[in-house]
N, C-alpha and C positions, 0 to 999 in steps of 0.2 A: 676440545670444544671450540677453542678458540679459532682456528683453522679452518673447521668445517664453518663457523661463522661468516668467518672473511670473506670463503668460498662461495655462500649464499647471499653474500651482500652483494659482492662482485656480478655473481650471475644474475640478480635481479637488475640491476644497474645495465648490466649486457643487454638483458631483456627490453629494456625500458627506451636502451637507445634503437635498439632494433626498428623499433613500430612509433616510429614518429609521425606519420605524413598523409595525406589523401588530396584526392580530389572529387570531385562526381563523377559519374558511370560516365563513359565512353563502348563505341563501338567497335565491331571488325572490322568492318568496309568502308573505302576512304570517306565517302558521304558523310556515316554515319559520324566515323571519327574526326572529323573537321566540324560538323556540328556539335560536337558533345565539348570540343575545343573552345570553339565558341560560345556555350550555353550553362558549362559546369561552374557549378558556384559552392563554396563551403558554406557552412555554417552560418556564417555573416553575410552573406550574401554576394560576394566577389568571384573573380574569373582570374587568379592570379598567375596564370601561365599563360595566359593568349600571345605574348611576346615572350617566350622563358628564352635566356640570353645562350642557354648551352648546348640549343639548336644548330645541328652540321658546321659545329667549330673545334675548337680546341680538344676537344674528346670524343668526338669525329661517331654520333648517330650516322650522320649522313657523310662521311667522310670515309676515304678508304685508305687505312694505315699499309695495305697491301699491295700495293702498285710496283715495290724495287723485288717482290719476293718471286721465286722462282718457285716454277712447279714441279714436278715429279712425272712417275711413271702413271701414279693416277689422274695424271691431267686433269686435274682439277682448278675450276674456275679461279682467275688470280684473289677475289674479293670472296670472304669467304659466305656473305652475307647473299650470295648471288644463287648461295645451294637452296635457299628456301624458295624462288621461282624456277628453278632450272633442274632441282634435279625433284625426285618425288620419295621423298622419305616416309611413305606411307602404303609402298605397296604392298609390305605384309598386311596390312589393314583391307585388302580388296576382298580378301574370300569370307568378311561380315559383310559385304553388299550383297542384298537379294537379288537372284536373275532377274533381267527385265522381263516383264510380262505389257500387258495392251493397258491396263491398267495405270503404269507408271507415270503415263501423259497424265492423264488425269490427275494423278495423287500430286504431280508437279504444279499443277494448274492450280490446284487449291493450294499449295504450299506459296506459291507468289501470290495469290491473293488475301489469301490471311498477311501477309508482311507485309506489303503492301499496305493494307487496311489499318494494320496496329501502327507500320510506320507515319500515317496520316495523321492517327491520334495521338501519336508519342508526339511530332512536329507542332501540333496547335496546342497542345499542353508546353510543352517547352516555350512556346510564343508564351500563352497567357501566365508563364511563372518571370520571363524577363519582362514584364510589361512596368511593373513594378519599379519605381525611381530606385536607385545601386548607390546610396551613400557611402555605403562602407567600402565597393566594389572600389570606388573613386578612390577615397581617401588611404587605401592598403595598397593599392595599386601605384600612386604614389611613393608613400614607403617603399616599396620594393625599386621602385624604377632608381631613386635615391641609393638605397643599398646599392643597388649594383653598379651603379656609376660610383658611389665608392669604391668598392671593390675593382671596378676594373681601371680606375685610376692609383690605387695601390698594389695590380698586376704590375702595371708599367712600370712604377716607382722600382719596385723590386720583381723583376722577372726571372731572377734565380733560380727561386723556387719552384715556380710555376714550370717552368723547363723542366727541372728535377724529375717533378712529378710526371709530366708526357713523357718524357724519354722514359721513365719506369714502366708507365702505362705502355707504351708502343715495347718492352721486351716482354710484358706480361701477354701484351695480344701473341706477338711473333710466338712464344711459346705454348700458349692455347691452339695457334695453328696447328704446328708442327704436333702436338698430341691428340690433335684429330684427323690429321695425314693417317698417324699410328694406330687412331681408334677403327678408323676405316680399312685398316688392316688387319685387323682382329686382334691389337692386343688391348691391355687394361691398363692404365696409363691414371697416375694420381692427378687429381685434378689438381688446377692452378686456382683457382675458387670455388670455394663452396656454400651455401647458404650457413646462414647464422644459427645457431643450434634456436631451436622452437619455431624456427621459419617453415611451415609445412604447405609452402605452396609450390617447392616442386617435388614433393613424395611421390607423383606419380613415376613408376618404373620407367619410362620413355625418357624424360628426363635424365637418365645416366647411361640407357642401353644404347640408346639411338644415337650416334652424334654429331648429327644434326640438332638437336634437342640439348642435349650436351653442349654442344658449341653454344649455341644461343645465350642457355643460361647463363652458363661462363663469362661470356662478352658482357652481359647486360650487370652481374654482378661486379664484374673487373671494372667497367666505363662507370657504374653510378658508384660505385666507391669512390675513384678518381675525384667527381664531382665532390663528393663530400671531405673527400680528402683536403680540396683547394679552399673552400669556402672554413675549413677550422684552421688550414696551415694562412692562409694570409695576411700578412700582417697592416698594421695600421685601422684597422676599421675597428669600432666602437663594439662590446659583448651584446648588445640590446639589435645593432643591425645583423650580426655575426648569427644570433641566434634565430632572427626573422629569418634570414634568407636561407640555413640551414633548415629551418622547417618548409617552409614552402618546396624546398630541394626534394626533400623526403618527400612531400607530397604527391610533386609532378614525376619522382621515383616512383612509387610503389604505383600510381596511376595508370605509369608506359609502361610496367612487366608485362612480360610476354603471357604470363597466366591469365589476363585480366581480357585477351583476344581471343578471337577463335583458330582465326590462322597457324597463329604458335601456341596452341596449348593442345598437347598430345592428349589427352583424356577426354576435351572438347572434342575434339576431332574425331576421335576412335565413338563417342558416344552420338554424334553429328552421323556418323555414317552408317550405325545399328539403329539407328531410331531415324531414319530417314529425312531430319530434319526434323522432327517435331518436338525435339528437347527447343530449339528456335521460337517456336510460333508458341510453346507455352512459355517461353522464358519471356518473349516479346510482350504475349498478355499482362504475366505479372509486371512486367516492365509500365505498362500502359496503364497500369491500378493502382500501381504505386506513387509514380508521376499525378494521380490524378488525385491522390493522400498527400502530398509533400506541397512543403511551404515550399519556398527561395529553392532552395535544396534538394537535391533526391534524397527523400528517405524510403531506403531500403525494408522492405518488413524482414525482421529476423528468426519471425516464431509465429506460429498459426493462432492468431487471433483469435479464432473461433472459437479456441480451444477451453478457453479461459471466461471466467466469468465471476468479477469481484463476489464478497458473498457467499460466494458456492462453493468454489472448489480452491480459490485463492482469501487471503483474510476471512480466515472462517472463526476465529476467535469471538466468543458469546460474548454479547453485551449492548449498551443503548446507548443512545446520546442524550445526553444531559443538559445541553446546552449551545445555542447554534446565535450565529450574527451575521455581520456582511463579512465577515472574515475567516470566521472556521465555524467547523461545528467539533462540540468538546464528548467523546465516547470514552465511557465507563465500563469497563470491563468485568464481567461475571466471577467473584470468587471460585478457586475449586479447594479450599483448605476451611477448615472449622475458623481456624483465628487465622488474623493478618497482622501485616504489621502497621502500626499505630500512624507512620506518616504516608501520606499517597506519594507516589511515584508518577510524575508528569511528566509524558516524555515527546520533545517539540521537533518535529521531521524538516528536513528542509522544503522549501517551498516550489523549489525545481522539478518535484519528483512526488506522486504519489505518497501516503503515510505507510502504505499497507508491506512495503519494503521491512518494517520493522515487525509484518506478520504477514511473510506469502508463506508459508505451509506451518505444519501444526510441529512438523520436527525440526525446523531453526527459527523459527517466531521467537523474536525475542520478549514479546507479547505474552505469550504460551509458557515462556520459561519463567519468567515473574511473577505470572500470576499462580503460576504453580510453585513459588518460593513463598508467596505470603506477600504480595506484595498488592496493593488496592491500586491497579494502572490506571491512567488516566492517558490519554493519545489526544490530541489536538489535527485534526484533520483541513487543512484548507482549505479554502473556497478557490476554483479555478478564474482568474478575473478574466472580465471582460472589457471591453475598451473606456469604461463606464468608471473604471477603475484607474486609470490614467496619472494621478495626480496618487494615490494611495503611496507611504513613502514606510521606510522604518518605521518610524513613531508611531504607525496606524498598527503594524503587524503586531511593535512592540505591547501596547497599551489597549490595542482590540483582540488584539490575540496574546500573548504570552499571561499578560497580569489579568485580562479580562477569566482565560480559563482559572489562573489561581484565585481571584476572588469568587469564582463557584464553586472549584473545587474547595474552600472553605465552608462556603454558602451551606454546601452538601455534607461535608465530613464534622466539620466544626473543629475544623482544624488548621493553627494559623499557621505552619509549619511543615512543610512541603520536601520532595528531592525531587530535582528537576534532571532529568537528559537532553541534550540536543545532536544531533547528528549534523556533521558540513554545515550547510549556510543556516541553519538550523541550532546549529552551535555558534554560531556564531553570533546570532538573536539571541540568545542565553549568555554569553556573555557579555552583550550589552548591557540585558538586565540585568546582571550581576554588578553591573559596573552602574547602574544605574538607582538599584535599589539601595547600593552601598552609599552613593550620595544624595539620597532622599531619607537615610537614617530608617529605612525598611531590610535592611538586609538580615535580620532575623525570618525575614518568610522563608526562606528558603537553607536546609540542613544541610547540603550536599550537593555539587553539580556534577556531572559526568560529561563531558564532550568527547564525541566521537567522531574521528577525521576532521579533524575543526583547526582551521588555517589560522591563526594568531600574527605570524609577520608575514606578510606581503611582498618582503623586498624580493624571492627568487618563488614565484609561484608556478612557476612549472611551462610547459610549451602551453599553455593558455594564454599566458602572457603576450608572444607574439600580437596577441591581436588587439592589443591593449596600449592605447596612447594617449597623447592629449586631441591629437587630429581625430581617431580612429573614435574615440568613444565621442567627441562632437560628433560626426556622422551617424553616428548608432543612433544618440539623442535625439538628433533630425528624424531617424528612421521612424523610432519610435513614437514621436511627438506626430507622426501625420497616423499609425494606427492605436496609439494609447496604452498597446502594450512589446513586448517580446513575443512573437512566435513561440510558443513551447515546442513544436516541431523542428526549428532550425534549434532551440537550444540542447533537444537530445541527440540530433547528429553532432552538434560540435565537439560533444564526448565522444561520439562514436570515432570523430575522425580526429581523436587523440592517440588511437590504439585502432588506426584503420585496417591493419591486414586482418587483423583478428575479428571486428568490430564492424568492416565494413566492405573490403572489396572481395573476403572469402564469399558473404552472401550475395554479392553483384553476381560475381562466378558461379555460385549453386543455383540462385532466385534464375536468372537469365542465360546463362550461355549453358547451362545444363537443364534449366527448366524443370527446377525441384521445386515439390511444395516446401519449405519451411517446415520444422517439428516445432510439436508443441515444445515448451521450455518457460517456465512462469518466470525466472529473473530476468528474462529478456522482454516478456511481455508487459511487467511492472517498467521496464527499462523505455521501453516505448509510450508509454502510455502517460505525457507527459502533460506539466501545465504551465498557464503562461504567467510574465512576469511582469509587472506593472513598468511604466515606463516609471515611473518616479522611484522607484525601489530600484530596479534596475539602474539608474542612474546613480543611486549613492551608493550600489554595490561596488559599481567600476568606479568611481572618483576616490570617495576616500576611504577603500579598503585595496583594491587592486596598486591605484597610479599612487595616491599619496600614503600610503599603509598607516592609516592613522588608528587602527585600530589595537595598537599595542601603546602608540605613544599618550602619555598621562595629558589629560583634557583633547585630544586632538579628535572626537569625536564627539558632537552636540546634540543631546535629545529633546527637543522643547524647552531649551534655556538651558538642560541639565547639563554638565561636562561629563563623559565618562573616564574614568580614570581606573582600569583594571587591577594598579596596585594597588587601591584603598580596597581590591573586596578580598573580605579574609573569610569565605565563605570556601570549606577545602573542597577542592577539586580533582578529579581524576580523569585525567585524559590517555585517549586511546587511538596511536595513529597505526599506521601499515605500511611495512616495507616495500612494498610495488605499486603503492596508490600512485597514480597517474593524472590524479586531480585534486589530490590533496595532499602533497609531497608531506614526507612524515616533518622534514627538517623544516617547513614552513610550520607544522604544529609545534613542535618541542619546544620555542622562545615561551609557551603558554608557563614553562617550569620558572620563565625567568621573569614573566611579568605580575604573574596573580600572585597576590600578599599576603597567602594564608597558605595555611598546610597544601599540600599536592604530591600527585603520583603520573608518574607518567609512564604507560608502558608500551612496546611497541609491538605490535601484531605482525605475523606471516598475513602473506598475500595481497590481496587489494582494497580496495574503495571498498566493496562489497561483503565478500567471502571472506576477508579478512575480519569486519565487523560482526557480519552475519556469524557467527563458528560457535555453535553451543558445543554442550559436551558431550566428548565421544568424536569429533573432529578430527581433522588429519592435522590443523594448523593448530602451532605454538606462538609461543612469544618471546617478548625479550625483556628484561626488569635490570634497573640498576637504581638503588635508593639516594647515590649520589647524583645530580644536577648540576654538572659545571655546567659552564656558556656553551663552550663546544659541541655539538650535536654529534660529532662525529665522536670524540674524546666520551662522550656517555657509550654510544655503541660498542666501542674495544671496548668498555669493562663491562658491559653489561651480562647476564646474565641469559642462559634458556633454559625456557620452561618449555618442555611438551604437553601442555595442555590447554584449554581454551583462555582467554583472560574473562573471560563470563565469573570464571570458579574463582579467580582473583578478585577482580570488582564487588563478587558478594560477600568474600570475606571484608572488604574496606568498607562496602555500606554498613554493616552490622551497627556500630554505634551509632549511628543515623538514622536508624528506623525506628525508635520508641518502644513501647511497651507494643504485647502481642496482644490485641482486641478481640472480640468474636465479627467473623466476616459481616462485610456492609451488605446489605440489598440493594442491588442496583434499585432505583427509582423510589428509593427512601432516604430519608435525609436523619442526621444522628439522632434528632427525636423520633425516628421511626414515620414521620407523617411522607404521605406521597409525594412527589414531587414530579413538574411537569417531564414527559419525555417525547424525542422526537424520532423517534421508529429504530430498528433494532442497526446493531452495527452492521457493517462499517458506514453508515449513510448514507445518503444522498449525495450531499457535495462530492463524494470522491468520483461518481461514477459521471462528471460529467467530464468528457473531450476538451481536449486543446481545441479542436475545431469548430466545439458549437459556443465555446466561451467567445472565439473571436467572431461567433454571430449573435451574441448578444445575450447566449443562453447560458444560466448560473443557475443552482436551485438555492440560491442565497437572493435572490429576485425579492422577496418580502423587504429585505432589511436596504433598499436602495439610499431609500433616504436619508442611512447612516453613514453616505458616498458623501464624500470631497467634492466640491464644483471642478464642473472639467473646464 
């Protein structure tokens, strides 16, 4: 067991370093791609490669390691780069071109004018998305220029290595050559590189038969490893520059593969020349709709919109709202059991993202599974802010949202005595309260907490961090401070471009240079379907929980005078992270075992952020249990334990003593004397179904409760 552990630790760890990096969409043709050079921005809104320093030098793009190499009987070009102009690797592809007919002019005629026309509106959207002051573009770009003047004052210092590495590099090219002399001969010749096992952007067949394709790939894996080789082997620079400049690496990697063009992607091309171009002009449209949906940012659509419809076919869980403010609206869930159990179950979503993640289908709702356990749910749904919201901070979320639903949820049950859930930043508002009700001498409301994916130390949060400083989050604050909030569209690509090959440049690839529609897919259209973040919230996110991690250290976080001090709450807790999360690394949860002063469990899930949570039963993903907590996070995992089954079926055996006696089911819209109580239309709400887009025009259906708004 132990073994196959390790094995699965390792290969997620493989996995994770894999898919680091993005940038925005670029084109095929030089125009295009010198604009997209110039215009692509991350998440934060920066252009961090317009100078990238490993531009036609040391690992020679533009460089030709082939000048002393002699040729052969195939007299073949000295450069081997020189066969993608000169020679035509694509002529078995000529007998899918249709005979010319009279028609052809024509069909051409319209094809350059549709690109033409989309390229018009691709370049004025592009304008009106830079138009926009780039604080952060500034202040990261910076940063980096810093890095790498580091770094290439510690090449010189010690050049050793750096040699090492070209001369390995220039015998790994010389022998890629010479096994494509060979391939070109017809024999089959092991490759010198090959993609990363879960890497599926060159599964296309041409990629190993053709090699020319072949070649390509090889070169482009051989030269961007190199890169990444130099930037972990060189010595003297600081882990915090080391690992900036290592992602932006990744980034402008996975950006320039040859898959992400038309030119070099055999399947673009082969499907380029069956569809006479019009995979083009419909990828250029999507291209042109989506630009015209996106912040700062291209955001990509990953799943057919249309398809979906909160209510209807996603969160479809029975029930009403109970209770609504300038903050959330609080829904009450429909029993489906005779009796329930005695304490309500509150469970607080992050504010990043939709609630309805905790109930998109009826067979992993985690919604659906508690209340078919006996459980009386209670969801807190958030208001999307608007700019209006500006100044809204913790304290607001905490005391208009977390405590405001528990004193309803009393109001209504007549019960002082609660279990709360919180999911990510969500969890993380749960344990403030926790830590806050512990020193307000109220820590009896609450029986039990559960955090899910919930970051506790701060000190290695993950390739998020890169973007995170003292410089970098002034700027953001600037940003912020002139529109009042965060973009919730630049903040769901910034995950996207966590885990970008998977996340983000396969759909650049399918949406535009293949010109697919998108499938349905409801986790991706919850994924999308984002909201924004108050500049003041935002702010005390990144300062003192990112940069000063003060949200483990005792008092180092201030509620309205309160200290929180996480080891006075002795309120037992169960927490739940995931071996692949990629935004809420497990070993930034697990110090949760070494800070909270009361009983606790901590278990570890397969798979990610999501799926990993998401896993009712009957799932493919297990977990991992050890009831010892030393310091070591790693020292937990060697001893720990696997379960093949969901941790859903574990967590309901730990609630059990926490749930009360078994009552007869509540009626939604009656209160425990039975009498009516006010309600405001059936789940999932109002608030959830408003856009990122129309909150930053000013549109909330929280619009009634303005006046419970903070002066901007």
């Amino acid at each position: 067991m132990a073994d196959n552990k390790d094995t699965q630790y390792q290969g997620a760890n493989a996995h994770s370093s894999s898919d680091n990096a993005s940038n925005s969409a670029s084109n095929s043709n030089d125009s295009n791609t010198q604009s997209a050079e110039n215009t692509n921005t991350n998440a934060f809104g920066y252009t961090p490669f317009a100078n990238f320093p490993f531009g036609n030098n040391a690992f020679g793009f533009g460089s030709n390691p082939f000048n002393n190499f002699g040729t052969n009987a195939f007299d073949l070009p000295q450069n081997p780069l020189d066969f993608l102009s000169k020679t035509n690797p694509f002529a078995h592809m000529a007998s899918s071109i249709p005979p010319y007919n009279p028609a052809v002019g024509e069909f051409y005629s319209e094809f350059f004018g549709n690109m033409t026309k989309l390229s018009q509106q691709i370049a004025q959207q592009s304008m009106r998305a830079n138009q926009a002051p780039q604080y952060t573009n500034t202040s990261i770009m910076m940063d980096l220029m810093d890095g790498w003047r580091k770094m290439g004052q510690m090449v010189t210092n010690h050049p050793g290595t750096m040699v090492e590495d070209q001369l390995q590099l220039f015998k790994d090219q010389m022998h890629l050559w010479q096994n494509t002399l060979q391939q070109f001969a017809g024999k089959k010749i092991d490759p010198v590189a090959s993609p990363e096992k879960g890497d599926k952007r060159f599964s296309d067949e041409e990629w190993e038969d053709n090699p020319i394709f072949n070649f390509l790939k090889q070169y482009y894996l051989l030269t961007t490893q190199a890169m990444m080789d130099a930037i972990d082997g060189v010595e003297g620079i600081d882990e915090k520059t080391r690992q900036r400049l290592a992602f932006f690496t990744r980034q402008w990697i996975n950006a320039v593969a040859p898959t992400n063009f038309l030119m070099t992607n055999p399947e673009v091309l082969r499907l380029t020349i069956e569809s006479r171009g019009q995979n083009l002009v419909q990828g250029m449209k999507q291209l042109a709709e989506d630009m015209g949906n996106s912040a700062d940012t291209l955001n990509i659509r990953m799943t057919d919109q249309s398809a979906f419809r909160v209510g209807d076919n996603i969160a479809t869980s029975k029930g009403k709202v109970v209770f609504e403010n300038h903050m959330m609206q609080l829904i009450q869930y429909d029993p489906s059991t005779e009796k329930v159990k005695q304490r309500p179950l509150l469970m607080v979503p992050p504010w990043i993202n939709k609630f309805y993640i905790m109930d998109l289908r009826e067979n992993n709702s985690f919604v659906h599974w508690a209340v078919n356990e006996g459980h009386t749910v209670y969801v807190i749904s958030w208001a999307n802010p608007t700019p209006e919201y500006k100044n809204v901070g913790m304290s607001t979320y905490m005391k208009d949202g977390v405590l405001a639903a528990m004193d309803q949820i009393e109001a209504i049950t007549g019960e002082k005595t609660i279990n709360i859930t919180g999911y990510c930043i969500g969890g993380m508002l749960t344990a403030l309260t926790l830590g806050y009700l512990a020193a307000t001498k109220q820590e009896s409301r609450i029986a039990s907490a559960t955090l899910w994916a919930t970051i506790i130390d701060f000190s290695d949060p993950g390739d998020i961090g890169v973007f995170i400083d003292d410089k970098i989050v002034a700027a953001i604050d600037k940003q912020n401070a002139d529109k009042g909030v965060f973009d919730g569209r630049m903040m769901g690509v910034s995950f996207s471009l966590l885990r970008e090959n998977s996340l983000y440049w396969n759909y650049y690839v399918q949406n535009y240079l293949k010109g697919e529609r998108p499938v349905p897919f409801d986790l991706l259209y919850w994924n999308s379907d984002c909201t924004n973040v108050t500049a003041a919230l935002h702010h005390f996110l990144l300062r003192e929980f990112y940069i000063n991690n003060l949200l483990r250290k005792p008092g180092g976080v201030e509620i309205d005078g309160v200290k929180i001090d996480l080891s006075k709450v002795k309120t037992p807790v169960f927490m739940v992270a995931t071996l692949q999360d990629h935004i809420a690394k497990w070993k930034s949860c697990y110090p949760g075992t070494q800070v909270f002063g009361g009983e606790k469990v901590f278990v570890l899930g397969e798979s990610g952020h999501i799926a990993g949570i998401m896993n009712p039963p009957g799932s493919k993903y297990g977990y991992y249990t050890n009831d010892n907590y030393p310091a070591d996070a790693d020292q937990w995992y060697k001893d720990a334990t696997y379960v093949k089954d969901t941790w859903w079926t574990r967590w309901h055996d730990w609630i059990k003593p926490f749930e009360g006696n078994e009552i007869k089911a509540r009626i939604v819209g009656q209160n425990s004397q039975g009498k009516e109580i006010p309600t405001y239309g059936d789940a999932p709400g109002s608030y959830v179904t408003v856009k990122a887009t129309e909150a930053l025009t000013g549109h909330n259906f929280a619009e009634a409760y303005r006046s419970q708004l903070p002066p901007v």
